[in-house]
C-alpha positions as CSV (number, residue, x, y, z in Angstrom):
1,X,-82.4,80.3,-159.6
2,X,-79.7,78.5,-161.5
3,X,-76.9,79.9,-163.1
4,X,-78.1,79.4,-166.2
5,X,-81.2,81.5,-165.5
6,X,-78.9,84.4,-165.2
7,X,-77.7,84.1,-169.2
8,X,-79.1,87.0,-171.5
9,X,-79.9,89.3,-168.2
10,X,-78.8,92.4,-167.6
11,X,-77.8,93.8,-164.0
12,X,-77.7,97.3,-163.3
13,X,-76.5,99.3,-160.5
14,X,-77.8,103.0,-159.8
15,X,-76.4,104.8,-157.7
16,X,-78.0,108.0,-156.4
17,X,-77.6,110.1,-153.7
18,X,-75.1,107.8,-152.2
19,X,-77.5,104.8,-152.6
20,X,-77.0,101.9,-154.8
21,X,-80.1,100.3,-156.4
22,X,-79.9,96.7,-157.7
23,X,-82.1,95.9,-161.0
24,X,-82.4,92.5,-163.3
25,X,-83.8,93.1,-167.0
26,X,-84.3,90.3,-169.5
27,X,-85.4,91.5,-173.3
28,X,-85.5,94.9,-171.9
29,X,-87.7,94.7,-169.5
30,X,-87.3,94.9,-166.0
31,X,-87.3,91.3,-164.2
32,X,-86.5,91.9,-160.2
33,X,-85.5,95.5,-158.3
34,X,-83.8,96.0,-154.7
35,X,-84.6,98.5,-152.4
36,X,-81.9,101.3,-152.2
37,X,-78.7,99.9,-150.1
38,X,-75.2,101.0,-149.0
39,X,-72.0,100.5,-151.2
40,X,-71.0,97.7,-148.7
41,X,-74.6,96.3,-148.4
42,X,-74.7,96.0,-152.1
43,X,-71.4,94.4,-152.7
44,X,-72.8,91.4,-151.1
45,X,-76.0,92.0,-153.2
46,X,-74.2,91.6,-156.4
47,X,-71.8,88.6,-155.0
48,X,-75.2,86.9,-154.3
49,X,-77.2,87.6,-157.4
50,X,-74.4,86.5,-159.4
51,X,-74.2,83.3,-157.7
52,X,-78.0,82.5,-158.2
53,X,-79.1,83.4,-154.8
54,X,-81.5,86.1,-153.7
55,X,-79.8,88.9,-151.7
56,X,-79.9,88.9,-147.5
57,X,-82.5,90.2,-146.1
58,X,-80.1,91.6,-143.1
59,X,-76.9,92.1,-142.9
60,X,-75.8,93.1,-139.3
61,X,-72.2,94.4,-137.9
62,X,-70.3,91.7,-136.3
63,X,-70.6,92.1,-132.4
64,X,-67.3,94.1,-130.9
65,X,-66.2,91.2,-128.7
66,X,-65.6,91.7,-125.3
67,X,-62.6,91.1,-123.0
């Protein structure tokens, strides 16, 4: 998707019972919706959607590194 693709949308952000839900409407009608995430899951969501890119599937943790 290029940016331009992202013109006249509208992105909206639920958030319920501690979950945030990602949705994408164009002319009032919903376009794209992502499954309920984390706050911190779904910052990189919106950083991604807004760049044109679908969101991660996965996000892990980095590894604790050892000594």
């Amino acid at each position: 998707m290029a940016q331009s693709d992202l013109e006249n949308q509208e992105i909206r952000i639920e958030i319920k019972d501690g979950r945030y839900s990602l949705s994408r409407y164009k002319d009032g009608k919903v376009k794209e919706q992502y499954r309920p995430e984390s706050k911190e899951c779904m910052q990189v969501w919106i950083t991604s959607v807004l760049n044109g890119f679908q969101p991660p599937r996965v996000l892990n943790h980095l590894d604790k590194l050892s000594d």
